[in-house]
N, C-alpha and C positions, 0 to 999 in steps of 0.2 A: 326599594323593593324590586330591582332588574327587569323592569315595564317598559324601556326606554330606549330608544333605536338612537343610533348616531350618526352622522351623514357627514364624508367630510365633502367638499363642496366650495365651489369660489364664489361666495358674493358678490351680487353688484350693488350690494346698499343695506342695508339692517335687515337682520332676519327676523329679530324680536319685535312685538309690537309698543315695546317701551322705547324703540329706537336704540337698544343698544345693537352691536354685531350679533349676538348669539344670546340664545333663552337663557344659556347655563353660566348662573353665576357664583357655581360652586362646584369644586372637581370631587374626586373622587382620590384617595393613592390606596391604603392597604385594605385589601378585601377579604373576607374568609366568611364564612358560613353566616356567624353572627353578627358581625360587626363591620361597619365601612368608616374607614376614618376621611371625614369633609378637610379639603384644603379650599384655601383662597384661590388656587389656578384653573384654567378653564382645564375640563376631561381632554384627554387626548385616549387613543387606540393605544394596544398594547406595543404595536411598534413605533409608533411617535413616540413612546415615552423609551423604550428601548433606543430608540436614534438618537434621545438627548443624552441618555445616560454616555452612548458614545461618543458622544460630541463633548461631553463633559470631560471623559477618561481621555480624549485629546488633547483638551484645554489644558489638563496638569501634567502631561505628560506622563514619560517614562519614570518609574516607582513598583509600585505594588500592581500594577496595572495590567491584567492579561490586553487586554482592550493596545492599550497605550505601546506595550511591547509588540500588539500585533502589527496596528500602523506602522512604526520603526520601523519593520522587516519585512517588507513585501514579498520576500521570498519562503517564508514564515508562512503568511496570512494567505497567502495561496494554496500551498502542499495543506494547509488548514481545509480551506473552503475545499478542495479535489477529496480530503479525506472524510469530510461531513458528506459530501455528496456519496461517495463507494457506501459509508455507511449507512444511508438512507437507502440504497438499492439496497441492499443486503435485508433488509430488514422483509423486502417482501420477496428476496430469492430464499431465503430461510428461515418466512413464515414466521417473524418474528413475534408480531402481534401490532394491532392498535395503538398500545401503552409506548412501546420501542420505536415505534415507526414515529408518533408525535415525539418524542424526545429526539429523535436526530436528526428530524424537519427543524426543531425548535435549535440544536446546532448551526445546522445549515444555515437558517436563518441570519442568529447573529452574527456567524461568520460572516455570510454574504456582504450583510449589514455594514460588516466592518470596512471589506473590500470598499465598496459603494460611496463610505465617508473618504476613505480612502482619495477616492475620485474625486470627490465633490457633486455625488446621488445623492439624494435625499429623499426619503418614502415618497414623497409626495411627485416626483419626477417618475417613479417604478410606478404606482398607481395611474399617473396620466398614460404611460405608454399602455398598462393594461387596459383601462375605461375605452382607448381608441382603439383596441383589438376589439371588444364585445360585437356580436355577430357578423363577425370574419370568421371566414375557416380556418383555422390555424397552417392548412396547408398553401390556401391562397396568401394568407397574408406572410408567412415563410417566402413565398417565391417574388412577392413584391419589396420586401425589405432591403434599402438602400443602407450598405453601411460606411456608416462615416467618423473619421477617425479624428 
């Protein structure tokens, strides 16, 4: 019934009080209004589960695969992510709306996503640098970021 908060989080020991890792011993995958179909896998977030699906279209490589063509071609998967991004601007230089602005965040996104596999990022590396920003000023911590290659 969508009651249910999800925290991801690093254990130091069992969260559940049965002693297992985690309360949820049942995921969730296709959802719509009426119906949720139960799988055997624990829930993940919409981008964990988008991070696997690319780590998947890695695994099989190049085929049918926008994913797998995009890794291939870094030079590709870049003019990609730069053309997600212009479009994402665009959307609030020309008042696009709501609806337009979520769909080329959700580009952007998976591009990034891709980039990131790319590298060897994983959501979970982009989250910790966020959680270690929360109540920094973005301009202080801008001016303190050491980069390293």
């Amino acid at each position: 019934d969508r009651d249910s908060l999800v925290s991801l989080c690093k254990p130091i020991g069992p969260a559940c009080h049965t002693g297992e890792p985690t309360c949820w011993f049942e995921g969730t995958s296709e959802c719509t209004e009426d119906t949720v179909v139960v799988t055997g896998e624990s829930p993940k977030t919409t981008l964990l589960r988008l991070e696997d699906t690319i780590k998947q279209r890695q695994a099989e490589g190049e085929g049918k695969s926008w994913t797998a063509k995009l890794l291939a071609d870094p030079k590709l998967l870049c003019s990609k992510v730069r053309e997600e991004a212009g479009e994402l601007c665009e959307t609030l230089e020309e008042g696009e709306g709501k609806k337009r602005c979520a769909s080329e965040m959700a580009d952007l996104l998976y591009h990034s996503m891709v980039l990131c596999r790319a590298q060897g990022v994983e959501v979970r590396d982009v989250m910790e640098v966020l959680r270690k920003r929360f109540g920094t000023s973005g301009i202080d911590e801008k001016a303190a970021r050491v980069v390293a290659k």
